[in-house]
N, C-alpha and C positions, 0 to 999 in steps of 0.2 A: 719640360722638366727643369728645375732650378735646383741648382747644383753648388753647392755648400764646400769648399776648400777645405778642408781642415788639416796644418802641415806638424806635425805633434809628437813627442818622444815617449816611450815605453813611461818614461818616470811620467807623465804627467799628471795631474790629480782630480778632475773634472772627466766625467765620461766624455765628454768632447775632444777631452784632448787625451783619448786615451791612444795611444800609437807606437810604434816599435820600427825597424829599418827592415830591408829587405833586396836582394840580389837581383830580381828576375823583373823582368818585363816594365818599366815603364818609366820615372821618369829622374834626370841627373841629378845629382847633388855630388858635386866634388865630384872625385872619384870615383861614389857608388850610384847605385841604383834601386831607389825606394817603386816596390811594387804598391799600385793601390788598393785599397782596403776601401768597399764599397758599403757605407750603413744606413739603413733608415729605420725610423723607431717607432713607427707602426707596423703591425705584423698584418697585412691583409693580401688577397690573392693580386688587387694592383701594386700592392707594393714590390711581392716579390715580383712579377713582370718586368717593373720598373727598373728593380736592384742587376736583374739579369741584364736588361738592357742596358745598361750602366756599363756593361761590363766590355760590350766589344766583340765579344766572343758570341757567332749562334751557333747554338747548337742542331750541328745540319748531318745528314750523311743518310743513307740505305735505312739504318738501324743506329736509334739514338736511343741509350739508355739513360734512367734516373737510379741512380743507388742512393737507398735510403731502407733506413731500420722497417720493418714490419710492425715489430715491438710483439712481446714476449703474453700471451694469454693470462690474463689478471693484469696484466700491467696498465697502466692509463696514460701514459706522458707524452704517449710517438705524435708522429704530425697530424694532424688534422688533415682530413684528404679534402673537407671544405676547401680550408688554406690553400691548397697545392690543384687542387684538380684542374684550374685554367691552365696554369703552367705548365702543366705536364701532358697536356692534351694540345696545346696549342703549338709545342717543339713535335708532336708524333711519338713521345719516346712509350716506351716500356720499362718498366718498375722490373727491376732485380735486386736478389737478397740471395744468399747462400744459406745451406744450414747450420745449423748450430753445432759446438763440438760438448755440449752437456746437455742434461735430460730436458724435461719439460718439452713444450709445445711445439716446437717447431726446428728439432732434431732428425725429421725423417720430411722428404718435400710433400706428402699429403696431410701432415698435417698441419706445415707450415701452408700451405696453398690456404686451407683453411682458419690458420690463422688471420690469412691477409684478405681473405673474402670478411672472417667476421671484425675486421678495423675500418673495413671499406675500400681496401685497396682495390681488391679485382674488380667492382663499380665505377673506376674511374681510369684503367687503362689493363692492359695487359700484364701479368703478373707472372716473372721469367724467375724460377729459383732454377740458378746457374748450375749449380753441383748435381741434378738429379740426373744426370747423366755421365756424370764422372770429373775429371777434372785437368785442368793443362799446367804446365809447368814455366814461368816466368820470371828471366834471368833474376838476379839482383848484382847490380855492378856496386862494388867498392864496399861492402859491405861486411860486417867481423864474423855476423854470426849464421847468417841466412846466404845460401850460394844460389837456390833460387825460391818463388812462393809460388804456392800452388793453388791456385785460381779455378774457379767455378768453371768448367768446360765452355760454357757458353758467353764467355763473356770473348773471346773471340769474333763471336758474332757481331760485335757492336762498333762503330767507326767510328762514336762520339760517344762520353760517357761525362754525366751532371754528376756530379758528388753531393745531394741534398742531405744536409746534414741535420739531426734535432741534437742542437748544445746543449749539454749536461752534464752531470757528474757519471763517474765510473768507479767500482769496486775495486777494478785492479790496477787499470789507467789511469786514477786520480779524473781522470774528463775524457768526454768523447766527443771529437769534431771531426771535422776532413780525416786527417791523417788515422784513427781508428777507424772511421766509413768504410776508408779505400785496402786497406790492410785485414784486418778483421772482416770487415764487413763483405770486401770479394773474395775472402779465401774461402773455398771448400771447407768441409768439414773437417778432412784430414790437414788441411793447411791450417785451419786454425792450430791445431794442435801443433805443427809446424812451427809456426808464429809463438804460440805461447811458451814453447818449448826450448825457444833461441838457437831452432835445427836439430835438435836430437830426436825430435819423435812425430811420426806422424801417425799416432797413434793417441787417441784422447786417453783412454784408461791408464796408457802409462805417464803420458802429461802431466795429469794431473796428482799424479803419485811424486813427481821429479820434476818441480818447477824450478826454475834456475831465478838468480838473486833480482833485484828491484830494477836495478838499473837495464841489465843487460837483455831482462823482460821487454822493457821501453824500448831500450834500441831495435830488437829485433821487429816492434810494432813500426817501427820509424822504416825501417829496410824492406817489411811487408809492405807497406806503403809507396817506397822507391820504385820498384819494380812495375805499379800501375802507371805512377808518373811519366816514368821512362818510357815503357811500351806505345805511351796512348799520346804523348806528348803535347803537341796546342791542337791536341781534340781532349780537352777536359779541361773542366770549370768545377768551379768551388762556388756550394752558399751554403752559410751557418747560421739555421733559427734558431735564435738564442732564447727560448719561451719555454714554459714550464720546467724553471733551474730548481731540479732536484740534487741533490746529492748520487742518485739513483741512476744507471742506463737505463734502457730502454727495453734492454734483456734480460732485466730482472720482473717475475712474475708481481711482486709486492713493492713496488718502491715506493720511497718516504714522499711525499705530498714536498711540492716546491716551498719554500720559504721566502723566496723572494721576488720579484716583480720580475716581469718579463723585459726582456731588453732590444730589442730589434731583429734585423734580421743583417748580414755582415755578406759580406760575397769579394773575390778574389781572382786574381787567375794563377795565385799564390798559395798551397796549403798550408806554409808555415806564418803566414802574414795573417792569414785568414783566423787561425787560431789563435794566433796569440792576440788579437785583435777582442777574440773571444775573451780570452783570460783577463784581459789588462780591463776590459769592461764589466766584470766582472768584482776584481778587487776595488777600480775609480768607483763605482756605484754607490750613492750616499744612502743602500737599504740596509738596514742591519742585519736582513738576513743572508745575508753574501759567505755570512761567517760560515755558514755550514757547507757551503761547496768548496769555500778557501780552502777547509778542515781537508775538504775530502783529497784536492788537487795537492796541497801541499803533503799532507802525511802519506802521499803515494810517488812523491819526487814525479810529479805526473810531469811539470816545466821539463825535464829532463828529456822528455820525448821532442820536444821544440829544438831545443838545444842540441842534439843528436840529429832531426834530419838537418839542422841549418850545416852543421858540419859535414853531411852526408851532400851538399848541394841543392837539397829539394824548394830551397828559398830563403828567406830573411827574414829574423825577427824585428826588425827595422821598416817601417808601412808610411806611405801615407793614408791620414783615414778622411775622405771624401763621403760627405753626408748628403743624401738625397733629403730633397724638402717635396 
């Protein structure tokens, strides 16, 4: 494998030199310590192999999980289980996903199971929706507004957990990567509402009656987030496929058709490097249709969620970004 350096600052203006700092894990400069930021810009099932390998980290233990979207019934943008099925067959893990805290498809686990059967999930590994048996409660240290997050029952189960992410836009996040996967995406049902509620309610009907302001939304997504960090520690990894960039999740039933080219695939042992790795390649991108997810991430102070776990510990927006060839 030939391995591409690239040492690069958040401002840079070329997707190559798209990069940011970071706290955690790898290597000096001065006084701090830039985590690496892992990209290659073909999306195919050796690449991500490669991008994992990259990384240092296997994914090993009893029970190794992949969290990653299902994606929402009408919907079209989630991963491609072509894409993913080596990878995810070849670690042993098990695909988990939580339910949802609003209507549609895959609010109750029968009909989320059969959501994930008709995407092709349950064809290519084990298909574990965490919450159908209830749910576990998971501190959150140093955090304003979540004292703990309430996690899918079974995700206790698992001694290693992949964060596989599909990078995108979000309606209320402004984007979703790592840090909405692990936060959102492990919570229960009732945790979601937890999460969106900034601790007042675990309860979706009243949620969503009584959402609390922009920012402290974010943060509270950032502290749901902390909580799997913490617990699971260097048993979890991050990768962000950055391919079909709608403006749109993955959990909306009709989302808008991507507008802009696909961008790689990005990986970390970092979720705040990881993402922002995202964004920054994102706005560097010389496609013009960048504008409409910029739209969506900026008018949703979505960067604020980066900004917040960096402050919370969870990593650095400071990277270096290392390009597989």
């Amino acid at each position: 494998m030939k391995i591409k350096l690239l040492l690069i600052s958040a401002f840079a203006v070329a997707m190559s030199a798209c990069a940011s700092n970071n706290t955690t894990n790898q290597k000096s400069v001065g006084e701090s310590v830039k985590p690496k930021v892992y990209f290659v810009k073909d999306i195919t099932p050796a690449s991500l192999q490669k991008i994992y390998e990259a990384l240092g980290r296997e994914a090993k233990g009893e029970n190794v999980a992949v969290k990653l979207s299902t994606g929402e019934p009408g919907g079209h943008n989630f991963l491609d289980t072509a894409l993913i099925r080596s990878f995810v067959q070849g670690i042993g893990a098990t695909i988990v996903e939580c339910n949802t805290a609003y209507g549609g498809g895959r609010s109750n686990t029968a009909d989320h199971l059969k959501a994930a059967a008709d995407h092709g999930f349950t064809a290519i590994a084990k298909v574990d929706i965490m919450d159908a048996e209830g749910e576990v409660e998971i501190p959150v240290e140093g955090g304003k507004h979540l004292k703990s997050f309430l996690a899918g029952k079974s995700i206790e189960n698992y001694d290693f957990l992949v964060i596989l992410s599909h990078f995108k836009g979000h309606a209320m996040g402004g984007f979703g990567g790592a840090i909405k996967n692990m936060s959102i995406g492990c919570a229960s049902s009732n945790g979601k509402a937890r999460v969106h509620s900034a601790g007042k309610y675990d309860n979706a009907e009243k949620m969503w009656a009584d959402l609390p302001k922009q920012d402290i939304w974010l943060e509270s997504l950032a502290e749901g987030a902390k909580a799997i960090v913490d617990r699971w520690g260097d048993k979890i990894l991050y990768i962000n496929i950055a391919n079909k960039l709608s403006e749109d999740c993955d959990c909306d039933n009709n989302p808008a058709d991507p507008k802009m080219a696909d961008l790689g695939i990005f990986a970390s042992l970092d979720p705040v490097a990881v993402d922002k790795a995202c964004t920054d390649a994102v706005r560097n991108s010389p496609d013009e249709g960048k504008k409409y997810l910029i739209e969506r991430i900026d008018s949703r102070h979505g960067m604020h969620t980066l900004e917040y776990a960096e402050q919370l510990g969870m990593g650095s927006q400071q990277y270096e970004l290392i390009e597989i060839k």
